[in-house]
N, C-alpha and C positions, 0 to 999 in steps of 0.2 A: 528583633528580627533574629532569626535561629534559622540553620541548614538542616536539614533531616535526610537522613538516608539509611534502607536497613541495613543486615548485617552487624547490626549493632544495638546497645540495649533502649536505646533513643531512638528508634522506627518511628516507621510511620504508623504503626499499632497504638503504640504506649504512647503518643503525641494527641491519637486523635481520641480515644479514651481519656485522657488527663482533661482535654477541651467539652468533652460530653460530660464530664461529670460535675462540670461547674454550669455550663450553659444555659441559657433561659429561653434560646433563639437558634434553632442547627438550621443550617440551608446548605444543601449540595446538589451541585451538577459533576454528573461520573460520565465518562462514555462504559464505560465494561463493570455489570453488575454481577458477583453469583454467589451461589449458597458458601464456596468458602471463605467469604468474607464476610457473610451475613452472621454465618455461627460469631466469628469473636468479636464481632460488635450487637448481638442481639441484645445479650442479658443487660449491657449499659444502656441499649437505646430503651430499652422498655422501663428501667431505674429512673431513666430523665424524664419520659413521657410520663410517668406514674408521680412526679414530684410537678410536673403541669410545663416542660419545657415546650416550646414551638419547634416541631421539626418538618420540613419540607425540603426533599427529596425528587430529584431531577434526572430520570436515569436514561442514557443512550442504548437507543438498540440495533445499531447498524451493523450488520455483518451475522447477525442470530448470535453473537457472544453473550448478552447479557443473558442469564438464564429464568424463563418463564416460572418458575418454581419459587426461587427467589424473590419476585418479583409479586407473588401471591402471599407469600410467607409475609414480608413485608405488610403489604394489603390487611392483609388478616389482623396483622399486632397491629396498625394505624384506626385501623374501623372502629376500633374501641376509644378513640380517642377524638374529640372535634378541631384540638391544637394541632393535626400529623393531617400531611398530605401528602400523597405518592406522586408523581407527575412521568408519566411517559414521554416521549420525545421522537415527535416527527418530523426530521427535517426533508427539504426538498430531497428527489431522486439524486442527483449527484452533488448532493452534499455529504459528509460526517461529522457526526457530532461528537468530538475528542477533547471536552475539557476534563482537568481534574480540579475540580475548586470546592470548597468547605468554607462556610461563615458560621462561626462560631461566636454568638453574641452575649456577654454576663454583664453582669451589673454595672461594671466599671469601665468595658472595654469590649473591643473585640477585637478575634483574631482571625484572619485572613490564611488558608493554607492552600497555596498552588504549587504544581507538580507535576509529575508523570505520573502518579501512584491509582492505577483503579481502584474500585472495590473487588479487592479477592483477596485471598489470603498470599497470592504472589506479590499484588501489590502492597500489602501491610506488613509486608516481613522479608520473605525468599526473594525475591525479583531482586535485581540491582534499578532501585528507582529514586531520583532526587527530587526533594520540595524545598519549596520556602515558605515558615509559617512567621506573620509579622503581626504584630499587636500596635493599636490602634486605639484613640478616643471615638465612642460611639457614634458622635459627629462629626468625624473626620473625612473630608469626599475621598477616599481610596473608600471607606466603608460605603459608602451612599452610590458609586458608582458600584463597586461588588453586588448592590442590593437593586439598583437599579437592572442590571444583567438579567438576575432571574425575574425579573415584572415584564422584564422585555422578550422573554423565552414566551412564559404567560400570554404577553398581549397579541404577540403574533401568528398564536394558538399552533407553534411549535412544539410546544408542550402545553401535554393536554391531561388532563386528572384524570388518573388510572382507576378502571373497575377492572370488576371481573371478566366480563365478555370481552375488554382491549387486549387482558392479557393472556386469556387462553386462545384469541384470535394470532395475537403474535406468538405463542408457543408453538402452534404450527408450522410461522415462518423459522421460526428456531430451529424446529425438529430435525425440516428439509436443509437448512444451510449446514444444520449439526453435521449429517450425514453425508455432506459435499466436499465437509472439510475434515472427515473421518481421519483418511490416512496422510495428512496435511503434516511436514515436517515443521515445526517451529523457527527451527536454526536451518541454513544451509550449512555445507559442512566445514569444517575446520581443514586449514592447510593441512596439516596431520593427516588427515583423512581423504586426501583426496590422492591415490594412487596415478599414476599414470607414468611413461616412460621419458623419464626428461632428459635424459643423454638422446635418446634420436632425434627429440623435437630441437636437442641444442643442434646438433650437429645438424641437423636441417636451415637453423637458423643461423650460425657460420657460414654457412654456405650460401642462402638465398637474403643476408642483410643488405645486401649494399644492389640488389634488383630492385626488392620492394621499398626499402626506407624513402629512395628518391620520389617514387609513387605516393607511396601513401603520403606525403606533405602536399603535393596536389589534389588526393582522394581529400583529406580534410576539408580544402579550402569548396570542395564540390559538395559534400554533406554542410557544410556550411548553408552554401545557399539552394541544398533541397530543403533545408530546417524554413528556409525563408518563406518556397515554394509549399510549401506544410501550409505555414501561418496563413499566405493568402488564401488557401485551401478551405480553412479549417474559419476563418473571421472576414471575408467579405461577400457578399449575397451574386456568386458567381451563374452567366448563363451557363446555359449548356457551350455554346464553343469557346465561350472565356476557358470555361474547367476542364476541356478537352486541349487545349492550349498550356494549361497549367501542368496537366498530368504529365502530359508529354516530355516536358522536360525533367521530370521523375524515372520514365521508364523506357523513353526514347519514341520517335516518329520521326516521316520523311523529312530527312537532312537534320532532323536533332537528333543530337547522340545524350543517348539515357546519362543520370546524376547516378541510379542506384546501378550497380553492378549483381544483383543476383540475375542468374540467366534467364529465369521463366516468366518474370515480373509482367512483360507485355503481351504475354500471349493471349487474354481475354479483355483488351481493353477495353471492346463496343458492350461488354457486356457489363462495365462498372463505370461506364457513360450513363446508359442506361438505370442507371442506380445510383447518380448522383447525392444525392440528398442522404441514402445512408453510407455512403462511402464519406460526406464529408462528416457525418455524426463521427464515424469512426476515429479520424484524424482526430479532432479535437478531443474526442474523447483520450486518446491518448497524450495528445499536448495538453493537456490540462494535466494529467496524471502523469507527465514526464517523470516526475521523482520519486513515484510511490514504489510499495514490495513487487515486486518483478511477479511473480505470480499474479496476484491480484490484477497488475493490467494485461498479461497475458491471457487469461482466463476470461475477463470480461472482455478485449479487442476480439479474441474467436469466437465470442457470442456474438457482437456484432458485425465480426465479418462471416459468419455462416448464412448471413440473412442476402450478400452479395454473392452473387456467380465470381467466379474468377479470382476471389479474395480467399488465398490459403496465411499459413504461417511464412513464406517468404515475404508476400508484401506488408503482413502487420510488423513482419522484423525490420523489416527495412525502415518502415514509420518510426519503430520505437526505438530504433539504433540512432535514426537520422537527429532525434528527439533527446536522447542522452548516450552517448555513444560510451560515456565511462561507465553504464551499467550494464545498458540492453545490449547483447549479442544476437549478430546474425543466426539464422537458423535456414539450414538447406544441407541439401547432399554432401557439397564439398566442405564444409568444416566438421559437421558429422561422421564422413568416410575419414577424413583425417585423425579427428580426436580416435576412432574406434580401431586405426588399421595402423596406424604410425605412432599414436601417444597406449594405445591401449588400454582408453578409456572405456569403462563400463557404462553403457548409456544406451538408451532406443536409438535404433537405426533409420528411422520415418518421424522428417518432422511433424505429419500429420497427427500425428500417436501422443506428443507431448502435452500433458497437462499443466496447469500453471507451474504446477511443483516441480514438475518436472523440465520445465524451462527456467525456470529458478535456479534450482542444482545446476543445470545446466550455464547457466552462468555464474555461477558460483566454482566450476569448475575452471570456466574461461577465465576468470580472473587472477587464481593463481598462476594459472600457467604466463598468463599478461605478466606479473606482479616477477617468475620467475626467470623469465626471457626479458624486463626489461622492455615491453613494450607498453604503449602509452596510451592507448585507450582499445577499444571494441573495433573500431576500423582497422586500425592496427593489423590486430589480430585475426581480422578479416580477411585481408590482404595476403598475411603470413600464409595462410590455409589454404587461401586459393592458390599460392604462387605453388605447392605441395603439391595440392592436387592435381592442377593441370601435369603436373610432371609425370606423378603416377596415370595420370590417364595416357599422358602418352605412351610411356615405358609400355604398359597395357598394349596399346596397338600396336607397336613397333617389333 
């Protein structure tokens, strides 16, 4: 058993090279395939295949990452060989297919290497990515379950053996995600990097800690049980005035007082009545995806709430705040005029306008300022913004 991590002359490169050049048997399933990973493992894989190794290769394409090119490049060096199979990978619509696993089978042994590490040259070197590669007797069940995995990717024609029309078919879908995720930051930004004015916003918060602290320990125990009101939302086969019943306590109705506090939340209720069924796809879609990159369920919650009247970025923020408050940040007028007129942040003025990446940064901003005031989650900080802005709006009319 051995740790691998790059950065160092033991990578994930020179481990999985040393494994191919003995091997009699390669089997991998990757979620993220491309040509720079392809160059520094080609010349070995075609060395192995040419001395008569079995190689069978399992590639994920969720997201258009893996690249179509790659993928034919491959194809091309396998076609000459009846031992090499390429295998594509289709999982259901809201699944991903994210392993990184290598069976690596020789004469005497084999070894097993799982990880984070894709195929790219990020993953085989540059990246900061850990594995563990562990050797094993041929007949050992950790090798026979490894092996059963990919029979069972196989049988459930999840994966499916790659030609050429599959893969110039998903090049396309590549093309178009390529182009979606053009100007897609990687990283949000570093403390360092995030400017803003934190003597006003301390001095605001001197002054308004001991209004809102008492509040927000109540706001909590209330997003609490809208989280609940979600669930039943989101996983029981609701009528129409069960769900009209439901919502209401989310956004408020005669003699209930609303759980979310953005102000505009209820003003087209009859009209996401009415659209039941994809307002509840929506919920779940986000509770299921509570913990993922904040862009990514940002980006797909506004696709499906543009398909609902009435559904902007306050009530998908509200869902995804209620859902994980340590990440998702509200989104509305009042912490926006705030960050942009009192902290001096640089950022769009219209939550309408924000793109995934840009409600990512946008929380990536909220968090340091959380992180440097000392406050404890996204309600929090909710809270703080609003108790500001109501003030400037008054000072405003007065």
């Amino acid at each position: 058993m051995k740790l691998i991590y790059n950065h160092t002359s033991d990578n994930h490169l020179s481990s999985i090279l040393k494994e191919l050049n003995t091997a009699i048997t390669v089997k991998m399933a990757i979620a993220f395939l491309k040509n720079s990973g392809l160059i520094l493992l080609k010349p070995t894989l075609d060395s192995a295949l040419k001395r008569g190794a079995h190689i069978e290769f399992h590639c994920g394409l969720n997201f258009g990452t893996t690249e179509g090119s790659a993928l034919q490049d491959i194809l091309n060096l396998f076609e000459k060989y009846a031992h090499a199979k390429l295998y594509m990978i289709y999982p259901k619509s809201n699944q991903t297919f994210h392993p990184k696993l290598w069976r690596f089978k020789s004469q005497n042994h084999t070894s097993i290497l799982v990880g984070s590490a894709n195929f790219t040259s990020g993953g085989f070197d540059k990246n900061f990515e850990f594995s563990l590669i562990s050797s094993f007797k041929n007949d050992d069940e950790q090798v026979i379950k490894a092996l059963s995995y990919f029979e069972e990717l196989k049988r459930k024609n999840i994966s499916r053996e790659a030609d050429s029309l599959m893969i110039a078919q998903y090049s396309v879908y590549q093309k178009r995600e390529a182009r979606k995720q053009k100007h897609l930051i990687s990283s949000p930004p570093t403390p360092e990097e995030v400017n803003y004015d934190f003597e006003k916003l301390k001095k605001w918060h001197d002054k308004l800690k001991h209004q809102f602290i008492d509040y927000d320990i109540k706001r909590e125990t209330i997003y609490k049980n809208a989280k609940k009101v979600l669930k039943v939302i989101a996983n029981k086969s609701l009528l129409k005035n069960e769900f009209i019943t439901e919502y209401e306590k989310l956004v408020g109705g005669v003699g209930v007082p609303a759980m979310w506090k953005s102000g505009s939340v209820n003003r087209h209720k009859g009209k996401i009545y009415e659209n039941k069924a994809a307002f509840i796809k929506l919920v779940k879609f986000i509770g299921d995806n509570r913990n993922a990159d904040a862009s990514f369920v940002y980006n797909n919650a506004r696709k499906l709430g543009d398909k609902i009247p009435g559904v902007g970025p306050n009530i998908i923020c509200e869902i995804m705040m209620t859902y994980n408050p340590s990440d998702f940040a509200n989104i509305n007028k009042n912490p926006i005029s705030v960050l942009i007129k009192e902290a001096k942040v640089d950022i769009k003025k219209t939550s309408t306008c924000y793109s995934g990446e840009d409600y990512k940064t946008y929380c990536a901003i909220i968090k340091v300022i959380r992180k440097d005031l000392n406050l404890n989650d996204m309600l929090e900080v909710d809270t703080f913004f609003n108790e500001i802005y109501q003030i400037i709006i008054k000072k405003s009319k007065s």
